[in-house]
PQR file with spaces between the fields and no chain letter, atoms N, CA, C, O and H, PARSE charges and radii, in Angstrom:
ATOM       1  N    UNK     1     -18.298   14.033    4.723 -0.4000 1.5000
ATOM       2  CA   UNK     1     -18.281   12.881    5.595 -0.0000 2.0000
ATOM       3  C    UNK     1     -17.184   11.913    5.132  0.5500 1.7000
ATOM       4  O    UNK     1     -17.085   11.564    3.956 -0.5500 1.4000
ATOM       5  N    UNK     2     -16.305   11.467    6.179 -0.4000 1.5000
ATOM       6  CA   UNK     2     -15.582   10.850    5.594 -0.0000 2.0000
ATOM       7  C    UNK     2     -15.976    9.241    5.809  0.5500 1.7000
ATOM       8  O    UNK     2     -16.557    8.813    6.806 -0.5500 1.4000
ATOM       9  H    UNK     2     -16.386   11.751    7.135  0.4000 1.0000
ATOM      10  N    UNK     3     -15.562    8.476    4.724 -0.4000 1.5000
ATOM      11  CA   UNK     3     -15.664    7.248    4.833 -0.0000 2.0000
ATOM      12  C    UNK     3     -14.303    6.217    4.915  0.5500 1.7000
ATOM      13  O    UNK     3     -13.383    6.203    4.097 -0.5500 1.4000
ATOM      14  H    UNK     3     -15.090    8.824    3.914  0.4000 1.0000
ATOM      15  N    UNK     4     -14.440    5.305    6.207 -0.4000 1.5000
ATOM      16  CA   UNK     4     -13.596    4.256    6.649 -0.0000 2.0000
ATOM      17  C    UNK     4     -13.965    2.863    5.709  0.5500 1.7000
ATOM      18  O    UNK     4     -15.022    2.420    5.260 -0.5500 1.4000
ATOM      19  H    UNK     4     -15.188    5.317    6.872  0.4000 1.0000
ATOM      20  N    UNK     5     -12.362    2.355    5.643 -0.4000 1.5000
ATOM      21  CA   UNK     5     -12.656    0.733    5.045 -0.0000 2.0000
ATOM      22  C    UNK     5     -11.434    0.254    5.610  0.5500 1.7000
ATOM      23  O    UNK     5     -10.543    0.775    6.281 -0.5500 1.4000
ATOM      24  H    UNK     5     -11.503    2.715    6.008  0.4000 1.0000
ATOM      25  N    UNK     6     -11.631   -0.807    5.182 -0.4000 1.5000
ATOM      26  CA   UNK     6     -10.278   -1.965    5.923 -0.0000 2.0000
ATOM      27  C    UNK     6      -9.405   -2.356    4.911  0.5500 1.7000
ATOM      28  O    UNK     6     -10.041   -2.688    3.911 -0.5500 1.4000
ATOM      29  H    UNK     6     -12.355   -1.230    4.637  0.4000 1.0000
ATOM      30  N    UNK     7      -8.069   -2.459    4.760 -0.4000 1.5000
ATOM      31  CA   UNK     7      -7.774   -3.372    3.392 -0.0000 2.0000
ATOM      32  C    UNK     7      -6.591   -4.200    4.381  0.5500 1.7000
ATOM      33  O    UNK     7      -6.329   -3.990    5.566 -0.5500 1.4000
ATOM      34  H    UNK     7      -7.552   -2.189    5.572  0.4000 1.0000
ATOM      35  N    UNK     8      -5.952   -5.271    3.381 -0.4000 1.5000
ATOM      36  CA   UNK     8      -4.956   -6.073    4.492 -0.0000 2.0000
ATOM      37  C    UNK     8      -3.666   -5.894    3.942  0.5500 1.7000
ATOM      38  O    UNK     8      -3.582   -6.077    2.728 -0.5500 1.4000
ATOM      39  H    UNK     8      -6.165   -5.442    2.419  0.4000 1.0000
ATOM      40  N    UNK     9      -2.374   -5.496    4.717 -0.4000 1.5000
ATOM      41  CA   UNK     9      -1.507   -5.299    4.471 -0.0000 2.0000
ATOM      42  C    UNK     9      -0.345   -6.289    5.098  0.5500 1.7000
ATOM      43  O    UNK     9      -0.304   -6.572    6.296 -0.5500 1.4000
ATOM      44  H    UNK     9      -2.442   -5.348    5.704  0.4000 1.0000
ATOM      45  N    UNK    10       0.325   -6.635    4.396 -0.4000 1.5000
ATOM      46  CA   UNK    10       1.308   -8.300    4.715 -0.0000 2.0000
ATOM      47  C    UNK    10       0.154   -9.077    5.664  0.5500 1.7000
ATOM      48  O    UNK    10       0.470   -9.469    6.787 -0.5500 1.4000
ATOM      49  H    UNK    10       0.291   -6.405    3.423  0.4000 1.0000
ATOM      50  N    UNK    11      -1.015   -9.246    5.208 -0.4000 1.5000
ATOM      51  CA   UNK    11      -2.182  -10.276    6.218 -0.0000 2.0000
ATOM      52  C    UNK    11      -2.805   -9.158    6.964  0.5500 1.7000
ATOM      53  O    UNK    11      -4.011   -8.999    6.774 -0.5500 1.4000
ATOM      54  H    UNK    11      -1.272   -8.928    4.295  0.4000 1.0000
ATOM      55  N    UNK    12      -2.220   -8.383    7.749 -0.4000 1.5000
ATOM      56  CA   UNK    12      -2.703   -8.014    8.793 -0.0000 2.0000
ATOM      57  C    UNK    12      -3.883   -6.782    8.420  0.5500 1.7000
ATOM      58  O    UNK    12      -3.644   -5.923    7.571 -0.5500 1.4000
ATOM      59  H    UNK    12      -1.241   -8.513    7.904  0.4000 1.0000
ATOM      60  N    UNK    13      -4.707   -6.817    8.905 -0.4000 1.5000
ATOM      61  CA   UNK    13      -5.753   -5.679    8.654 -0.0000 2.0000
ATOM      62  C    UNK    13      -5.414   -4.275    9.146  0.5500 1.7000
ATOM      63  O    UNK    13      -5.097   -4.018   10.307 -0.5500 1.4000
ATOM      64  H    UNK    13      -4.901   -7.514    9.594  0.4000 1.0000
ATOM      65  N    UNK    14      -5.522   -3.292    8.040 -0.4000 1.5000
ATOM      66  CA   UNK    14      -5.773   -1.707    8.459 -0.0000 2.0000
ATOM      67  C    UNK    14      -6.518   -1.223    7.960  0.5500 1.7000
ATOM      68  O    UNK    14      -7.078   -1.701    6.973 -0.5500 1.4000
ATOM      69  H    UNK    14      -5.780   -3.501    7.097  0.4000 1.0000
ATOM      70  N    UNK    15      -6.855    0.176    8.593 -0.4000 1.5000
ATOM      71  CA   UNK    15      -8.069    0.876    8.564 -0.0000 2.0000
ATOM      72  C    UNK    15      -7.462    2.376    8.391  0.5500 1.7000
ATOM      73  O    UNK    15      -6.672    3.070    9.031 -0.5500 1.4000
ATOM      74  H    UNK    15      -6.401    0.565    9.395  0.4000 1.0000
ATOM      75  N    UNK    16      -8.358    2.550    7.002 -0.4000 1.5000
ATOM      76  CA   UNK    16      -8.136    4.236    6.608 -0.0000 2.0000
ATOM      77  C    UNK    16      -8.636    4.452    6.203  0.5500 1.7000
ATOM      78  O    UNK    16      -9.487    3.625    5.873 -0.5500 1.4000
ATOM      79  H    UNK    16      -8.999    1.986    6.482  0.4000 1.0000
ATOM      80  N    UNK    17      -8.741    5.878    5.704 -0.4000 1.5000
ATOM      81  CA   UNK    17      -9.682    6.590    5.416 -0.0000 2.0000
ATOM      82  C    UNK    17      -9.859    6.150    3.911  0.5500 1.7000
ATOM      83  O    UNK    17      -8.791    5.787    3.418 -0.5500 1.4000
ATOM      84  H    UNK    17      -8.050    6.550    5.972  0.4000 1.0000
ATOM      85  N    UNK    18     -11.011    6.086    3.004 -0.4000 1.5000
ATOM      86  CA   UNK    18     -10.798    5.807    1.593 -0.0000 2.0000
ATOM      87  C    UNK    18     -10.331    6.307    0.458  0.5500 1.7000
ATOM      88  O    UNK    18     -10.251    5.903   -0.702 -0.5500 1.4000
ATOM      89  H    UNK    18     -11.879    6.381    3.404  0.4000 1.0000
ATOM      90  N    UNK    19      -9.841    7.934    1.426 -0.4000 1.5000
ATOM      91  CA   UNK    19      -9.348    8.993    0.165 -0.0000 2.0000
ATOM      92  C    UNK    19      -7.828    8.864    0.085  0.5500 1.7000
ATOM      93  O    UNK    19      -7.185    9.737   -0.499 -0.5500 1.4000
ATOM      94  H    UNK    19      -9.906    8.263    2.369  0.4000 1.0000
ATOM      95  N    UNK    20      -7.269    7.888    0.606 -0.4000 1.5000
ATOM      96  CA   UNK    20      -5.543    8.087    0.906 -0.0000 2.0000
ATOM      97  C    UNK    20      -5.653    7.357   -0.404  0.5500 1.7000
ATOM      98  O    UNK    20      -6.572    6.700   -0.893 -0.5500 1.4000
ATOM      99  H    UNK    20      -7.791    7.179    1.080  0.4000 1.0000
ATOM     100  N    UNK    21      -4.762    7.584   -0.717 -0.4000 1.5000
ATOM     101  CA   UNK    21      -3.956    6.620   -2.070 -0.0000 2.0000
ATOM     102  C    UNK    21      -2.843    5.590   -1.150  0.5500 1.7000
ATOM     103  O    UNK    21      -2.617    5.637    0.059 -0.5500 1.4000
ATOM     104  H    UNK    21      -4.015    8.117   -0.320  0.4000 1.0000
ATOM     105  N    UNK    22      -2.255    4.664   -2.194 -0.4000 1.5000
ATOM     106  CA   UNK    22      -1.009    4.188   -1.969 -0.0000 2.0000
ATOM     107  C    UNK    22       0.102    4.748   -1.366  0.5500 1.7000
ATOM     108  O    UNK    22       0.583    4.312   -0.320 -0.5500 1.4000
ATOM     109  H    UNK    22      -2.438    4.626   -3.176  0.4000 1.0000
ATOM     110  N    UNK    23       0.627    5.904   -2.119 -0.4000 1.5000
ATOM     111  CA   UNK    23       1.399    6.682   -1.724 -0.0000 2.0000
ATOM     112  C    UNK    23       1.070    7.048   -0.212  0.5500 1.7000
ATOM     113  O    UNK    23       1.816    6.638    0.678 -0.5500 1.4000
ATOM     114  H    UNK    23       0.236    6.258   -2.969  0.4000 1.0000
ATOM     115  N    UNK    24       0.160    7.675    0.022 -0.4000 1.5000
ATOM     116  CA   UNK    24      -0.606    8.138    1.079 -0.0000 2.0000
ATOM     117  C    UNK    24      -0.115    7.302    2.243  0.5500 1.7000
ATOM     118  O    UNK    24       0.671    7.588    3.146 -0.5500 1.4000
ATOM     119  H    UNK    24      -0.446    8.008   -0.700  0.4000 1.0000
ATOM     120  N    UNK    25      -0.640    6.438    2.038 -0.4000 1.5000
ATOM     121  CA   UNK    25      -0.543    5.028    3.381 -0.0000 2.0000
ATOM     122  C    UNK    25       1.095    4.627    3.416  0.5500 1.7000
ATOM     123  O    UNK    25       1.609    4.432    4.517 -0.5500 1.4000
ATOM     124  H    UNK    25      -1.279    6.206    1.305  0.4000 1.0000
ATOM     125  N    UNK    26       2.162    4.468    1.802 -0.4000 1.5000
ATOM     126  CA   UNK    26       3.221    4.095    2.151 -0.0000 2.0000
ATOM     127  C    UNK    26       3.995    5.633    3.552  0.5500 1.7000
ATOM     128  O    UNK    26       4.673    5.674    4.578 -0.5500 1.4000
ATOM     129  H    UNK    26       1.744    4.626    0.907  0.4000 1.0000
ATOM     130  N    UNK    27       3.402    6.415    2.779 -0.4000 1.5000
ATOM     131  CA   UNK    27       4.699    7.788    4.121 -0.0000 2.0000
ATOM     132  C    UNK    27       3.699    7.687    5.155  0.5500 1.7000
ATOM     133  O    UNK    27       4.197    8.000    6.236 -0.5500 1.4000
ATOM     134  H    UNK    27       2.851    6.382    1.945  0.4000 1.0000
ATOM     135  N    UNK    28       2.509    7.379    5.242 -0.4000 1.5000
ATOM     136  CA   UNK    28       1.949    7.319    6.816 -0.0000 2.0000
ATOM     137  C    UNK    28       2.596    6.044    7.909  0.5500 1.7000
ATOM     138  O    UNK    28       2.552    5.972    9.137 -0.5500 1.4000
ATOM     139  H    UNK    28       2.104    7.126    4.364  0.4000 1.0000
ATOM     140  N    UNK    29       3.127    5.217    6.995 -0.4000 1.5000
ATOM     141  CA   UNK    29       3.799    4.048    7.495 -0.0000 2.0000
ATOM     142  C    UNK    29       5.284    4.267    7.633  0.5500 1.7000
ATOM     143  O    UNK    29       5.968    3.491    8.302 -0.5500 1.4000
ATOM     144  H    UNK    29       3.163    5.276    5.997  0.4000 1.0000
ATOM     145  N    UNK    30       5.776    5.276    7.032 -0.4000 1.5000
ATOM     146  CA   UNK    30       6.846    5.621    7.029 -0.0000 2.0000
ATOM     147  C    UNK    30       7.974    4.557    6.461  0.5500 1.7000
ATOM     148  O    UNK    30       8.944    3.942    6.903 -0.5500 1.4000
ATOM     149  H    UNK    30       5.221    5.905    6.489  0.4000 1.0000
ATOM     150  N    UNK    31       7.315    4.700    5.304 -0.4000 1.5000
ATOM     151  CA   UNK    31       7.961    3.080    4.116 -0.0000 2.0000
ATOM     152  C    UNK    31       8.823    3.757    3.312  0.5500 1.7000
ATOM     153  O    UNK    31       8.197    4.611    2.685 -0.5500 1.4000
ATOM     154  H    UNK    31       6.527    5.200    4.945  0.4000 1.0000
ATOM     155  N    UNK    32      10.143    3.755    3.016 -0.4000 1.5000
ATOM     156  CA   UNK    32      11.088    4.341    2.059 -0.0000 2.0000
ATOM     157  C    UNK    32      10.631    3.335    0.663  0.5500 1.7000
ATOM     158  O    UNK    32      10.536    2.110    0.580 -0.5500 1.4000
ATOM     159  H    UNK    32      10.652    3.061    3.526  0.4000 1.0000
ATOM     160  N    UNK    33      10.427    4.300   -0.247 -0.4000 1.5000
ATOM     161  CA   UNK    33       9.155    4.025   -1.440 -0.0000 2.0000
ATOM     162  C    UNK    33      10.414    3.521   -2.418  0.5500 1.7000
ATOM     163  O    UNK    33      10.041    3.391   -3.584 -0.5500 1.4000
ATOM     164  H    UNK    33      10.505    5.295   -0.179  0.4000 1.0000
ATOM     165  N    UNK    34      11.780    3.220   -2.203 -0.4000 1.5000
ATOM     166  CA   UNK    34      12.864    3.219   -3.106 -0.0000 2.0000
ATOM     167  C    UNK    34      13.324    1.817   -2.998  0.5500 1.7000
ATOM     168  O    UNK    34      14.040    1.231   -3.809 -0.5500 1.4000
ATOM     169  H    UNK    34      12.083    3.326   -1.256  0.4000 1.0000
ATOM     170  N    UNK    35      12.784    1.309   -1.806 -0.4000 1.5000
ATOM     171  CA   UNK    35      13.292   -0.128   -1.928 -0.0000 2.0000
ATOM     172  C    UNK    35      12.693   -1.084   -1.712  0.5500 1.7000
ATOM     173  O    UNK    35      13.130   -2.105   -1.182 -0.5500 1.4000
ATOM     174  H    UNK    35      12.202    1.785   -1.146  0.4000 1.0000
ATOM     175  N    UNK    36      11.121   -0.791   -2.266 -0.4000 1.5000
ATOM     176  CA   UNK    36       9.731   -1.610   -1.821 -0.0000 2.0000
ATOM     177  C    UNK    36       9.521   -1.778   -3.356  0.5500 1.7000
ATOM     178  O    UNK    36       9.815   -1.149   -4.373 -0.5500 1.4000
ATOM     179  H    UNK    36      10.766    0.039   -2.697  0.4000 1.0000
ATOM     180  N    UNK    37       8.870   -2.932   -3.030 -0.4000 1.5000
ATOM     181  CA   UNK    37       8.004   -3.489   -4.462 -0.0000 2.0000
ATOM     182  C    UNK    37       6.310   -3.893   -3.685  0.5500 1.7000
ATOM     183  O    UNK    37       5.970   -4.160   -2.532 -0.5500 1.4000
ATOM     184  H    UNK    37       8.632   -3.443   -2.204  0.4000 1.0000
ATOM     185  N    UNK    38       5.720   -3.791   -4.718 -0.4000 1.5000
ATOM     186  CA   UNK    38       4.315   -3.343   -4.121 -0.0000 2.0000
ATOM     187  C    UNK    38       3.420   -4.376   -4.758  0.5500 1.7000
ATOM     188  O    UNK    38       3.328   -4.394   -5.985 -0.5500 1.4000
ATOM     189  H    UNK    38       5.996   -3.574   -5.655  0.4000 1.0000
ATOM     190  N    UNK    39       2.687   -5.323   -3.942 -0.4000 1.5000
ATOM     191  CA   UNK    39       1.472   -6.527   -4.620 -0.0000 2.0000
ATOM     192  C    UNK    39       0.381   -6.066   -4.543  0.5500 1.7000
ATOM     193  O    UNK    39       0.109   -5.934   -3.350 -0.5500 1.4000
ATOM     194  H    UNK    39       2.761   -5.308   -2.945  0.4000 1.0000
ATOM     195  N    UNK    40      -0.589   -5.668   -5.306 -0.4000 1.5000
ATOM     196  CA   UNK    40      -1.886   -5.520   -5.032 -0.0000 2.0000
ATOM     197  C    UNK    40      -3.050   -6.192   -5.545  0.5500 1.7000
ATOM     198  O    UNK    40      -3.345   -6.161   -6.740 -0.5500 1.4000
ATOM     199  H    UNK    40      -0.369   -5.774   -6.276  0.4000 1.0000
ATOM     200  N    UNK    41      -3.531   -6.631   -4.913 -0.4000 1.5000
ATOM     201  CA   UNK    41      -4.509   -7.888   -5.128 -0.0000 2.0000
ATOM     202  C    UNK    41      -3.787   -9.155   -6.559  0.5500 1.7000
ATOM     203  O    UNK    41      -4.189   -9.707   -7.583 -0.5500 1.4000
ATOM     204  H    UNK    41      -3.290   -6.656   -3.943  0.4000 1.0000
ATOM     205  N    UNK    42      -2.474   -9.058   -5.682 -0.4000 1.5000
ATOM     206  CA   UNK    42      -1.737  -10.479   -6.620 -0.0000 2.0000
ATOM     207  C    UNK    42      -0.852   -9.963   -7.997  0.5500 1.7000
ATOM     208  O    UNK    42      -0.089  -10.669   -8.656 -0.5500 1.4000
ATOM     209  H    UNK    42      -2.148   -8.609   -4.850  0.4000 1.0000
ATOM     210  N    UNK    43      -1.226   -8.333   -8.266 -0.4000 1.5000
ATOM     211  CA   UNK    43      -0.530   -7.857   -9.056 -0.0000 2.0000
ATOM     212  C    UNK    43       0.753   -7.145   -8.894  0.5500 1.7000
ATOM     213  O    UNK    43       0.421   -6.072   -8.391 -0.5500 1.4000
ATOM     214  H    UNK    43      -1.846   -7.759   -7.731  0.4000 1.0000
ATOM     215  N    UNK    44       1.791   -7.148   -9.014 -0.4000 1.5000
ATOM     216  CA   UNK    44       2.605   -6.110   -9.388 -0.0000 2.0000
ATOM     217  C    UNK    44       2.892   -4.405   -9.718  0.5500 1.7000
ATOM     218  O    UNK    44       3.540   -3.980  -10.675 -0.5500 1.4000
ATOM     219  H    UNK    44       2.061   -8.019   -9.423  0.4000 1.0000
ATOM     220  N    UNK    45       2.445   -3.854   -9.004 -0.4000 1.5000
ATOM     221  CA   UNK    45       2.110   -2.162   -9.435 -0.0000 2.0000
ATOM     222  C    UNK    45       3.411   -1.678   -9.335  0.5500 1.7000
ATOM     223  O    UNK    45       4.285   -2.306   -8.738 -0.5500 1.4000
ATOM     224  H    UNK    45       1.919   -4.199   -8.227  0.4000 1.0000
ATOM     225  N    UNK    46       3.656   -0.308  -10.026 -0.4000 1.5000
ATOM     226  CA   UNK    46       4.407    0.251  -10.959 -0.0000 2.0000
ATOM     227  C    UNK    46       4.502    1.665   -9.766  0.5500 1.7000
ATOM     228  O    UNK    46       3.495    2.113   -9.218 -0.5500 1.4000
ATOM     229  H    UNK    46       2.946    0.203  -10.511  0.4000 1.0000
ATOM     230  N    UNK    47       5.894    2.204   -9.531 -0.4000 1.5000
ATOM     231  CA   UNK    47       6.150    2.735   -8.621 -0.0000 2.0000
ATOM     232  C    UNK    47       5.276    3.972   -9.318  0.5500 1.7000
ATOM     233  O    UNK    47       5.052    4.909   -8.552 -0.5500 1.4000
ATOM     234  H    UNK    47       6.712    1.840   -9.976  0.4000 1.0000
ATOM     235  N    UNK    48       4.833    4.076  -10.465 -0.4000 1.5000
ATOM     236  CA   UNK    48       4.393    5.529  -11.146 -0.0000 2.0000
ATOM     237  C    UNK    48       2.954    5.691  -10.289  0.5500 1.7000
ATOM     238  O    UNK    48       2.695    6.756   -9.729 -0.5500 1.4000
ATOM     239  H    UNK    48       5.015    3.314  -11.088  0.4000 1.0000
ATOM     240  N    UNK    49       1.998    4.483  -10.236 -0.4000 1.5000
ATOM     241  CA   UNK    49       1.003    4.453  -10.300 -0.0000 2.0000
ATOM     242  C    UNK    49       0.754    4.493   -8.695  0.5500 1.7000
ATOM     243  O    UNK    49      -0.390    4.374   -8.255 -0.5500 1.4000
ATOM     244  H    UNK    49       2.208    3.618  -10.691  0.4000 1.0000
ATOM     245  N    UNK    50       1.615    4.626   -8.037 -0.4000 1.5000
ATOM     246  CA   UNK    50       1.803    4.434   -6.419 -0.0000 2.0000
ATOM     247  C    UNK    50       0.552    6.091   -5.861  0.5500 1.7000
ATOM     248  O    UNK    50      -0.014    6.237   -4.778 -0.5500 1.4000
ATOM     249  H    UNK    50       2.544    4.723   -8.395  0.4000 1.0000
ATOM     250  N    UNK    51       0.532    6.658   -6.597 -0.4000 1.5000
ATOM     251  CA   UNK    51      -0.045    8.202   -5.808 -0.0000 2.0000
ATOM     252  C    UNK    51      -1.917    8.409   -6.495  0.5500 1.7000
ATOM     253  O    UNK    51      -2.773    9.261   -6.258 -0.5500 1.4000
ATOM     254  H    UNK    51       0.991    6.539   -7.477  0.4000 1.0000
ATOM     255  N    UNK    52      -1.910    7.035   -7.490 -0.4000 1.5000
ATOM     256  CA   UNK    52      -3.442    7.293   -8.178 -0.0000 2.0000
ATOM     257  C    UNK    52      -4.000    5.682   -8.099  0.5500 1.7000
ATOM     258  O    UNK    52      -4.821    5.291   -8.930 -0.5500 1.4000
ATOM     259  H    UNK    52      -1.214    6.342   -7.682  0.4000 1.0000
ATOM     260  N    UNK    53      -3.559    4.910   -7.183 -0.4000 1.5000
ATOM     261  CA   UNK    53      -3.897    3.842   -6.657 -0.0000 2.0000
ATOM     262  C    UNK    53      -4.877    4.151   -5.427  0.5500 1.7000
ATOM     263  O    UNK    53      -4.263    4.436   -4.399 -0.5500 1.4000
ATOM     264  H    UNK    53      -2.892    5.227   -6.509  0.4000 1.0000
ATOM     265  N    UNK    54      -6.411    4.152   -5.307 -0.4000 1.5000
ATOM     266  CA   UNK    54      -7.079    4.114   -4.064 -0.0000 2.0000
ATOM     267  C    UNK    54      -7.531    2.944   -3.923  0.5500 1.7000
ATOM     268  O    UNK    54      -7.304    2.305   -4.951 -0.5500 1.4000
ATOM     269  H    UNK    54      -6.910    3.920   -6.142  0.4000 1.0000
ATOM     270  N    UNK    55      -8.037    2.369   -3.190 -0.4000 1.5000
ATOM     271  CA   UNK    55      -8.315    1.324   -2.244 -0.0000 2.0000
ATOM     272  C    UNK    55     -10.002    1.051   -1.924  0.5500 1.7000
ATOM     273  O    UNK    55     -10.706    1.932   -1.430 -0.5500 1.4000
ATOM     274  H    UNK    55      -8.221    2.887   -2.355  0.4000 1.0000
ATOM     275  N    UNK    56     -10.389    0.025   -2.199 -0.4000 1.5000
ATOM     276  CA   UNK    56     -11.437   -0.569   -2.128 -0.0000 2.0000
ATOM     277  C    UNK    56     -11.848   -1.618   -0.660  0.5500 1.7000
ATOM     278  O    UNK    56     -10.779   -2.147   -0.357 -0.5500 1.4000
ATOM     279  H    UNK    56      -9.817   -0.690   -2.600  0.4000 1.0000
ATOM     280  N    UNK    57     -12.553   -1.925   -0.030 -0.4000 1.5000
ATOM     281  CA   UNK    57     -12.638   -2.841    1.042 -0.0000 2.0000
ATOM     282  C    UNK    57     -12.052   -4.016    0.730  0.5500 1.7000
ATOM     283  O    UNK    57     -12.205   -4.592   -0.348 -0.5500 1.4000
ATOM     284  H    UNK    57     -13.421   -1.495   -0.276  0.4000 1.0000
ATOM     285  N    UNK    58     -11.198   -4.504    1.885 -0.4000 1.5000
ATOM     286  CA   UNK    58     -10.843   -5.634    2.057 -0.0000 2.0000
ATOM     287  C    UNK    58      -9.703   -6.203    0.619  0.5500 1.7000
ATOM     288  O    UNK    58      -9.341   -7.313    0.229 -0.5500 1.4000
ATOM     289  H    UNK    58     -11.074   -4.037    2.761  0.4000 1.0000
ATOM     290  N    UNK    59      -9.463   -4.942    0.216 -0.4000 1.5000
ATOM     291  CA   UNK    59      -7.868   -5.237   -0.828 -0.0000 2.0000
ATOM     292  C    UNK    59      -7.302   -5.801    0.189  0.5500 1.7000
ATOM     293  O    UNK    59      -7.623   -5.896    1.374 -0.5500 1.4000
ATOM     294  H    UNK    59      -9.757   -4.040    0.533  0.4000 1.0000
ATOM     295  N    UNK    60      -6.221   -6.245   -0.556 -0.4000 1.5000
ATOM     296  CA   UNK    60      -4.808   -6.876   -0.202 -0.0000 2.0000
ATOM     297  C    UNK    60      -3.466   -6.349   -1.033  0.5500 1.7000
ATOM     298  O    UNK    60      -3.250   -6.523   -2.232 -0.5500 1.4000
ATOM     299  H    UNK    60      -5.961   -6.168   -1.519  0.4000 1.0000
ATOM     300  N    UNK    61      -2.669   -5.695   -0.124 -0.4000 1.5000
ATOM     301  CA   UNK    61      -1.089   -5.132   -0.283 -0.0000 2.0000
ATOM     302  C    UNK    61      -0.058   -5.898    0.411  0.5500 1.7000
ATOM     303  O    UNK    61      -0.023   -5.839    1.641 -0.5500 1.4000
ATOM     304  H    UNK    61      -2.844   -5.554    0.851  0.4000 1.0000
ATOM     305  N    UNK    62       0.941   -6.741   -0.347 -0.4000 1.5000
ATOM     306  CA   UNK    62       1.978   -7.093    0.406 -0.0000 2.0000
ATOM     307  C    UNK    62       2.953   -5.932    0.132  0.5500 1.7000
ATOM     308  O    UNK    62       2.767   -5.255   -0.879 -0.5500 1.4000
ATOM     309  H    UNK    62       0.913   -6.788   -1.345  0.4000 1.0000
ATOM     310  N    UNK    63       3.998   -5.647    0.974 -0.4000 1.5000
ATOM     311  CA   UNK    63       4.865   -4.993    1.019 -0.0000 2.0000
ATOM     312  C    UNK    63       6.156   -5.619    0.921  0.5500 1.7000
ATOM     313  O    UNK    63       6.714   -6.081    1.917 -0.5500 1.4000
ATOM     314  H    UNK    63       4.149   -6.197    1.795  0.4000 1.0000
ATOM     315  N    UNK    64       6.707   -5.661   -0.344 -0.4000 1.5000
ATOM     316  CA   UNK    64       8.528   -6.025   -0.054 -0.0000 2.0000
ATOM     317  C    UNK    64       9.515   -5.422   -0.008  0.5500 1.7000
ATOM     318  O    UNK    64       9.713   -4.618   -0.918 -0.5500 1.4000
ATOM     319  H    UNK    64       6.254   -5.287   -1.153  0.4000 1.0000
ATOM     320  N    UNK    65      10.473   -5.559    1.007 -0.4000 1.5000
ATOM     321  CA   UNK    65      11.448   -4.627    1.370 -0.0000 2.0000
ATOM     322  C    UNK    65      12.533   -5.233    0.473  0.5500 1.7000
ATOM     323  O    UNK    65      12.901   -6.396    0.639 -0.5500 1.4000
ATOM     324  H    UNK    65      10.312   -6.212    1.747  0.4000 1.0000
ATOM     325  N    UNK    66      13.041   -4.443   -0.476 -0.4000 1.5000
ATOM     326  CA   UNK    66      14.512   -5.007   -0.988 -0.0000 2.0000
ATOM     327  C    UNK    66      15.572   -4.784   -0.054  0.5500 1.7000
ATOM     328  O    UNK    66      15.811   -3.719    0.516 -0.5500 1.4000
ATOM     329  H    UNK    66      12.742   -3.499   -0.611  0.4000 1.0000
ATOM     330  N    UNK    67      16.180   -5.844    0.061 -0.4000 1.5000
ATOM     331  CA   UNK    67      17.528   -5.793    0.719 -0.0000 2.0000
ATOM     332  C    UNK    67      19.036   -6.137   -0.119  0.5500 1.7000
ATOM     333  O    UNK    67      19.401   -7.164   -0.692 -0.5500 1.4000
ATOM     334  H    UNK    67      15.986   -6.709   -0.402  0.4000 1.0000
ATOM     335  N    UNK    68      19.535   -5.169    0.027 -0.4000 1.5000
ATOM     336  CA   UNK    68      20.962   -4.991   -0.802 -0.0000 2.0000
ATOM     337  C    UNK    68      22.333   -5.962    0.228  0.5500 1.7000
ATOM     338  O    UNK    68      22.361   -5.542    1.385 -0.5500 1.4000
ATOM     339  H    UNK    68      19.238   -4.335    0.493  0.4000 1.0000
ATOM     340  N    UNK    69      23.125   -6.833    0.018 -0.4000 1.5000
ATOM     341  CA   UNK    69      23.889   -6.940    0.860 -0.0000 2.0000
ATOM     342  C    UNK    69      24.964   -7.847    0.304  0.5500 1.7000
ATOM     343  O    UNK    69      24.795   -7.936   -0.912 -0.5500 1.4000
ATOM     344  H    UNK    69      23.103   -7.174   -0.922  0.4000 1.0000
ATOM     345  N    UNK    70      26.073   -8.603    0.742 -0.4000 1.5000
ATOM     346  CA   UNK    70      27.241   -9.367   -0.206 -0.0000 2.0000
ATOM     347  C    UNK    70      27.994  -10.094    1.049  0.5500 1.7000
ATOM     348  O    UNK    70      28.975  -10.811    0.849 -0.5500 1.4000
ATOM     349  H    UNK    70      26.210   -8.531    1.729  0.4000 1.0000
């Protein structure tokens, strides 16, 4: 049986399944994982830890896009 939860991503609420990891949700979003920095619940996570990160109700992920430019 699978089980649904919500967590919020830049504010906005999504809904997945509870077995995705980080990783999981960044390529379902289709997020290039090379130029993102990742907040989770106010912390800083470590691009290593991106694929053994699961998700609890009502977390919070901001997503930052680095932008390169001159």
């Amino acid at each position: 049986m699978q089980t649904y939860l919500t967590i919020f991503i830049n504010g906005e609420p999504f809904h997945c399944d509870s077995s995705m990891s980080l990783m999981n949700i960044l390529y379902y979003l289709n997020i290039n994982v090379d130029t993102i920095i990742i907040e989770y619940n106010k912390q800083i996570i470590d691009r290593d830890s991106f694929s053994s990160l699961f998700f609890k109700n009502n977390d919070s992920l901001e997503i930052i896009t680095i932008v390169g430019g001159g």
